[in-house]
DSSP file (Angstrom, degrees, kcal/mol; ACC not computed):
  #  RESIDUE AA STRUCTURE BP1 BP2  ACC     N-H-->O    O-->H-N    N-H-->O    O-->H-N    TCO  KAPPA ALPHA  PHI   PSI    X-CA   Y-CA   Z-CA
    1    1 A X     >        0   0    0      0, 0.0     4,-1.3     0, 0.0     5,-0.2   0.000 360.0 360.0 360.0 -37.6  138.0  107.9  134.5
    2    2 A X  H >>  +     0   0    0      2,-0.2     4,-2.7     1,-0.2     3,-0.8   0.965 360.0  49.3 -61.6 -42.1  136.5  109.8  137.6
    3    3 A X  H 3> S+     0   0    0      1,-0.3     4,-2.1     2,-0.2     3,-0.2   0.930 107.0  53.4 -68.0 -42.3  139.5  110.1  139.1
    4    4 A X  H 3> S+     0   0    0      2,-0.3     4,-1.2     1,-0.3    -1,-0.3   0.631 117.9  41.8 -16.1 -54.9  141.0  111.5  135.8
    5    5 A X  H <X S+     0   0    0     -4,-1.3     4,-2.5    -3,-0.8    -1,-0.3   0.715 109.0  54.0 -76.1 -47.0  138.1  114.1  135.8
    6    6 A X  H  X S+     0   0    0     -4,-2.7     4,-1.9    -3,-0.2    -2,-0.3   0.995 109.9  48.5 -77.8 -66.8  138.1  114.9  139.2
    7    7 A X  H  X S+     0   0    0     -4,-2.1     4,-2.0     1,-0.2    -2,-0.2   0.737 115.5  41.3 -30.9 -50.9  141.7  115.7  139.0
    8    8 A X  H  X S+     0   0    0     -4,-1.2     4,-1.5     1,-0.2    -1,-0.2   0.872 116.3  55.9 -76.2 -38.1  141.4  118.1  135.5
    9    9 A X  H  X>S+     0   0    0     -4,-2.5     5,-2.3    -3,-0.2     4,-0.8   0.963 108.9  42.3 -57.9 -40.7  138.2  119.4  137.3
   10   10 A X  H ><5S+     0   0    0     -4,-1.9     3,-2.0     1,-0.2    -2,-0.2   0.990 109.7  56.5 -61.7 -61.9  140.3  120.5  140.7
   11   11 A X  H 3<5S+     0   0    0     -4,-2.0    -1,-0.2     1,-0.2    -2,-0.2   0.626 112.9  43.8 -55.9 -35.4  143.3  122.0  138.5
   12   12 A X  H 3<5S-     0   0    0     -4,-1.5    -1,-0.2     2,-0.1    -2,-0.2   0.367 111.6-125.0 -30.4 -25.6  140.3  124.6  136.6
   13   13 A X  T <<5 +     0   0    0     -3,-2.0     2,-0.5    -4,-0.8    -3,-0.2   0.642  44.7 173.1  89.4  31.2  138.8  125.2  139.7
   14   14 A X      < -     0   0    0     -5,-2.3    -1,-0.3    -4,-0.1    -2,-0.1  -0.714  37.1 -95.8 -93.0 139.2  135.6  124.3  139.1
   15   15 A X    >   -     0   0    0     -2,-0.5     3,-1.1    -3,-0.1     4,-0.1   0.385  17.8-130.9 -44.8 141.1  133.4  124.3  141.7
   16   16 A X  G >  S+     0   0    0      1,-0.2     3,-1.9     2,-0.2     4,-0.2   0.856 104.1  69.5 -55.0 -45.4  132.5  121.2  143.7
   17   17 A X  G 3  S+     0   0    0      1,-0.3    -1,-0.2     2,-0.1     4,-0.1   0.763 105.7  50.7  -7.6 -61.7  128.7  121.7  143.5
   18   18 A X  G <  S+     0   0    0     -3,-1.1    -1,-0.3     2,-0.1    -2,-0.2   0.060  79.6  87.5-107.4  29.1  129.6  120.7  139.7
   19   19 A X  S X  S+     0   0    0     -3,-1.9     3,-1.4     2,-0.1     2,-1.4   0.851  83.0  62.4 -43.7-122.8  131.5  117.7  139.9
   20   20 A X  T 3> S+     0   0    0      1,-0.3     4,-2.1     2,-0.2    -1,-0.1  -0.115 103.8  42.9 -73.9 -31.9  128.6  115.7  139.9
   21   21 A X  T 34 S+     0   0    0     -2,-1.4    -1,-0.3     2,-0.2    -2,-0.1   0.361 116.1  50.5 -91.7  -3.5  127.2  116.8  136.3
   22   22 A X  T X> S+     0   0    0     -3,-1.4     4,-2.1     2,-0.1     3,-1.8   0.725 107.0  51.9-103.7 -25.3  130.6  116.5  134.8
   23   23 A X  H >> S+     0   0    0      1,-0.3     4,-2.3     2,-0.2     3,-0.8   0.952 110.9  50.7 -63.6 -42.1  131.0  113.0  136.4
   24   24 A X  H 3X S+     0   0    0     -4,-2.1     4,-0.8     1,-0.2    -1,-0.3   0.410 106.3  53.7 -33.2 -13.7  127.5  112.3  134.6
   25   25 A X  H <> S+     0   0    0     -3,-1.8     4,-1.4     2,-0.1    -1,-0.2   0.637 104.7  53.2 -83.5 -35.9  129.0  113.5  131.7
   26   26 A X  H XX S+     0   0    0     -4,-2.1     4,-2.0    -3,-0.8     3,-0.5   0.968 113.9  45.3 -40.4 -66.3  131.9  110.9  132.3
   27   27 A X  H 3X S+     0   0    0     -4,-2.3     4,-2.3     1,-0.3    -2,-0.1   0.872 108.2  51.9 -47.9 -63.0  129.2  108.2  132.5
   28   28 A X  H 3X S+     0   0    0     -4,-0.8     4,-1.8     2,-0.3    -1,-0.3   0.563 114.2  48.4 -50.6 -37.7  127.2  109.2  129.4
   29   29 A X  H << S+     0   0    0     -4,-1.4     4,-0.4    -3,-0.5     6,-0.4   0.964 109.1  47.4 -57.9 -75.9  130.5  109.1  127.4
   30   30 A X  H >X>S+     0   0    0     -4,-2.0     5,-2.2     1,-0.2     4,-0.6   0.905 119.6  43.9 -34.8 -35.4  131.9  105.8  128.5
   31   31 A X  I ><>S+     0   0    0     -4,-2.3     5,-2.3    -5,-0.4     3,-0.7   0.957 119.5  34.1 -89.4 -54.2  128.3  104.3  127.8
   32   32 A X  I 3<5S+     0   0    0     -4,-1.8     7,-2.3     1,-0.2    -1,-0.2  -0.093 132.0  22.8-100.8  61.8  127.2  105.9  124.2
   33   33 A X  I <45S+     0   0    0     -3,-0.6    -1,-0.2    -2,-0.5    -2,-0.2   0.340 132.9  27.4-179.6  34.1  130.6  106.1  122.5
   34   34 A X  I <<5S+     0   0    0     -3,-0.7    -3,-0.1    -4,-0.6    -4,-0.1   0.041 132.6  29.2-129.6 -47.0  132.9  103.7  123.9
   35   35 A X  I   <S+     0   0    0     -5,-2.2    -3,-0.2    -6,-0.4    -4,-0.1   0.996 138.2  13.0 -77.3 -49.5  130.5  101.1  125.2
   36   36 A X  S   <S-     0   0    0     -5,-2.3    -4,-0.2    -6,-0.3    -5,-0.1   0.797  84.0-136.0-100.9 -51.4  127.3  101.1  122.7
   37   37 A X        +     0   0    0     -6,-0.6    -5,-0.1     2,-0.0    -4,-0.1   0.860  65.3 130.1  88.2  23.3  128.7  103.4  119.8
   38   38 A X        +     0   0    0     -7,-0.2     2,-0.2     1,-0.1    -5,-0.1   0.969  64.5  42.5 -74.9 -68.2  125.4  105.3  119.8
   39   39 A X        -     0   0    0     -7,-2.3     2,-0.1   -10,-0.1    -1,-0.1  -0.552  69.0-129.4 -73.2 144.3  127.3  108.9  120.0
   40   40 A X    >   -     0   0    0     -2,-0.2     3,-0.9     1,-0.1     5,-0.1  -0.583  44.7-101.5 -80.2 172.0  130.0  110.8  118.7
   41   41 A X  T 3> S+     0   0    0      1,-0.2     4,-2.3     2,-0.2    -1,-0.1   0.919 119.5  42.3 -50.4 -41.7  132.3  112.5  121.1
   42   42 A X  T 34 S+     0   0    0      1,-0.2    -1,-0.2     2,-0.2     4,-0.2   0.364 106.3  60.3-109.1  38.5  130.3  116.1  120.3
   43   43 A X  T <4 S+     0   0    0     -3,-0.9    -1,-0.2     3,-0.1     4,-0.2  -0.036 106.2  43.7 -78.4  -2.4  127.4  114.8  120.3
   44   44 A X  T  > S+     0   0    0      2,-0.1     4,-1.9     3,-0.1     5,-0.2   0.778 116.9  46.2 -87.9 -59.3  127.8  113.8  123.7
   45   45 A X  T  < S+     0   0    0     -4,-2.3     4,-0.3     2,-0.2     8,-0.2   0.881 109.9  55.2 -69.7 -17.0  129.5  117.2  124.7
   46   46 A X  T >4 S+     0   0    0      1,-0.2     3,-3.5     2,-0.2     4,-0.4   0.831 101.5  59.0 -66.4 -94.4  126.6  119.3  122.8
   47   47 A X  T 34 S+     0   0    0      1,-0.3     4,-0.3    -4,-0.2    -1,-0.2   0.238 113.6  38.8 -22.5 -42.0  124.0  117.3  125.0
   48   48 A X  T 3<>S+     0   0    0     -4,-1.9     5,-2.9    -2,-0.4    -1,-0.3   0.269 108.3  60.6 -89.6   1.4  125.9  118.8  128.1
   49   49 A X  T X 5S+     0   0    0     -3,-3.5     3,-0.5    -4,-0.3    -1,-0.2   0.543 104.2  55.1 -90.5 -20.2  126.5  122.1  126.7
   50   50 A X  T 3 5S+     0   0    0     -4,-0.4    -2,-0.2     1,-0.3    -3,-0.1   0.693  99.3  54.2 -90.2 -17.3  123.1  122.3  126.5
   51   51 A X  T 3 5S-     0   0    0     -4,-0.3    -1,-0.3    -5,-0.3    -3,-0.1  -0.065 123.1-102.3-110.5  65.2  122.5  121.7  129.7
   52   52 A X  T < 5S+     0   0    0     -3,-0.5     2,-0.4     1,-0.2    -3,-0.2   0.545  76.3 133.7  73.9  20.3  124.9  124.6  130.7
   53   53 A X      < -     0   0    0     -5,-2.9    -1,-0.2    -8,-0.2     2,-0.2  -0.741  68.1 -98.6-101.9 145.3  128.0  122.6  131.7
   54   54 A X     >  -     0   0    0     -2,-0.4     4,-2.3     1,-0.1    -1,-0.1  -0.486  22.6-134.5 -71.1 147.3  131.1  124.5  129.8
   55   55 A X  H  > S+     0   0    0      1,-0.2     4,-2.4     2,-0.2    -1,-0.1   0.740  98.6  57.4 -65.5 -42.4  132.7  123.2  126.4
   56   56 A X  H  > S+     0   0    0      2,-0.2     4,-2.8     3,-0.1    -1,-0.2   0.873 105.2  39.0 -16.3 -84.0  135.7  123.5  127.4
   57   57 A X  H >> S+     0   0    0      2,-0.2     3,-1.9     1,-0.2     4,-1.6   0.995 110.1  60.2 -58.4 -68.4  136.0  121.7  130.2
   58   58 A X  H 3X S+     0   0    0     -4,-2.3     4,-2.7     1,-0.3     5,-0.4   0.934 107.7  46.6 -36.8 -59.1  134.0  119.1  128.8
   59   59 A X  H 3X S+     0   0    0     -4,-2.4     4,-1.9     1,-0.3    -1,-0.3   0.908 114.6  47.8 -54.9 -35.1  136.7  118.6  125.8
   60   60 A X  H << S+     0   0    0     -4,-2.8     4,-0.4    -3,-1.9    -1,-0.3   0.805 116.4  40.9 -79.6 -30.8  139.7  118.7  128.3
   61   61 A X  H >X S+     0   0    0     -4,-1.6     3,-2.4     2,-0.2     4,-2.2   0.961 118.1  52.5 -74.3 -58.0  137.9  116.1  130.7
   62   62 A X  H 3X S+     0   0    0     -4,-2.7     4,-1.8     1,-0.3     3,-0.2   0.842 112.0  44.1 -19.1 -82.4  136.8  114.4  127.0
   63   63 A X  H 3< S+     0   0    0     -4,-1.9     4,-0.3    -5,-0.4    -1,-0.3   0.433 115.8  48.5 -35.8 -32.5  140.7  114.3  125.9
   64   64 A X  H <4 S+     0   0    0     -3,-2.4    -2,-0.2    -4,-0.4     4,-0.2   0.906 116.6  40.2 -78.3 -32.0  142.2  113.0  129.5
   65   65 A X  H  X S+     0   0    0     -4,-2.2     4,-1.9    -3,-0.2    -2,-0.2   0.647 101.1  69.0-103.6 -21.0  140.0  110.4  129.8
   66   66 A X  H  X S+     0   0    0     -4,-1.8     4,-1.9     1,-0.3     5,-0.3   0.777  98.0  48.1 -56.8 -43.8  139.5  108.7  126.1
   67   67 A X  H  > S+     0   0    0     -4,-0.3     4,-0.6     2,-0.1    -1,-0.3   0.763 112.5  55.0 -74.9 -10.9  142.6  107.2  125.4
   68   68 A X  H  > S+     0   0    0     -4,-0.2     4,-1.1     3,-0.1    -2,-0.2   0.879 119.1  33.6 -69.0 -37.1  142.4  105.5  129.4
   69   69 A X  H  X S+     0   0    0     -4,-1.9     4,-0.9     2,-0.2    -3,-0.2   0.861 111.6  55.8 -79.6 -48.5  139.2  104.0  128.7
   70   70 A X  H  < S+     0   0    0     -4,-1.9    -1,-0.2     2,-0.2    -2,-0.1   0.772 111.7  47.5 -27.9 -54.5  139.3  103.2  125.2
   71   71 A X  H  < S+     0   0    0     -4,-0.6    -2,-0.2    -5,-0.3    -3,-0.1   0.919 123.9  34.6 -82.4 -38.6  142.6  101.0  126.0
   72   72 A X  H  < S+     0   0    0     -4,-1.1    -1,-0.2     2,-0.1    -2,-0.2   0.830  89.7 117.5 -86.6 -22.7  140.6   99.3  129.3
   73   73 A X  S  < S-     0   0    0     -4,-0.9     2,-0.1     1,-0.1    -3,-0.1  -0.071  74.3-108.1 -72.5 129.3  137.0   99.3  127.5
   74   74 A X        -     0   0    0      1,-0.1     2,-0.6     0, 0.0    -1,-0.1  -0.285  30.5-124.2 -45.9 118.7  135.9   95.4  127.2
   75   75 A X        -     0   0    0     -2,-0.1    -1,-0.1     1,-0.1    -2,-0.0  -0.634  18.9-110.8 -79.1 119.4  135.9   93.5  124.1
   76   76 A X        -     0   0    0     -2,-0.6    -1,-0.1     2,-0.0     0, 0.0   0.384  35.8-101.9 -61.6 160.5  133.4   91.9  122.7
   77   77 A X        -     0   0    0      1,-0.1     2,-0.2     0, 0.0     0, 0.0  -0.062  34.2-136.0 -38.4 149.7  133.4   88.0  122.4
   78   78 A X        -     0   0    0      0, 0.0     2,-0.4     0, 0.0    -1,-0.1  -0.725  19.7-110.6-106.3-172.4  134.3   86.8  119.1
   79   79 A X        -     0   0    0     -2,-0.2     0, 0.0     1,-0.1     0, 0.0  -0.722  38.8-110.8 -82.9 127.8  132.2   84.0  117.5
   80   80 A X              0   0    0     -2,-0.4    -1,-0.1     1,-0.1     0, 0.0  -0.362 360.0 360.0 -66.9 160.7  134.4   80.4  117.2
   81   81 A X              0   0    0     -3,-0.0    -1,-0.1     0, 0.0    -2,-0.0   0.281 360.0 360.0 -84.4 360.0  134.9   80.0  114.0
C-alpha cells in the first residue's frame, strides 16, 4: 500500500516533507476500516483533512490503494462447526 502511495504521491508532486503524514494516513486506513471496521473511508479522510493534509489526494491515495488491500487483508478464523 506505501508503495502504491508513494507512487500517486510522486506523480502530484507532493512534497517529500509530506510523505510521511500521508503514509500515516495509509496506516490509519488499513487499521480502522479494513482491519477493525471502526471507520468509514471519510471518516478517516476528514480526520486528516483536519489536520491539513489535502482531500484530494487523500481520496486518490484512498482509491489506489483499497481494492489492493482489501483483496490481501487477512481473514478472520471461522469457528468449526
Amino acid at each position: 500500500a506505501r508503495s502504491i502511495a508513494r507512487d500517486i504521491l510522486r506523480k502530484l508532486g507532493v512534497p517529500s516533507a509530506l510523505w510521511g503524514l500521508y503514509f500515516a494516513f495509509v496506516n490509519q486506513l488499513v487499521n480502522k476500516y479494513v482491519i477493525r471496521k471502526k471507520q468509514t473511508v471519510d471518516e478517516v479522510i476528514e480526520d486528516w483533512v483536519k489536520n491539513g493534509l489535502d482531500e484530494g489526494i487523500l481520496r486518490d491515495v484512498a482509491e489506489a490503494i483499497l481494492p489492493t488491500i482489501t483483496a490481501e487483508a487477512p481473514r478472520p478464523a471461522e469457528k468449526p462447526a
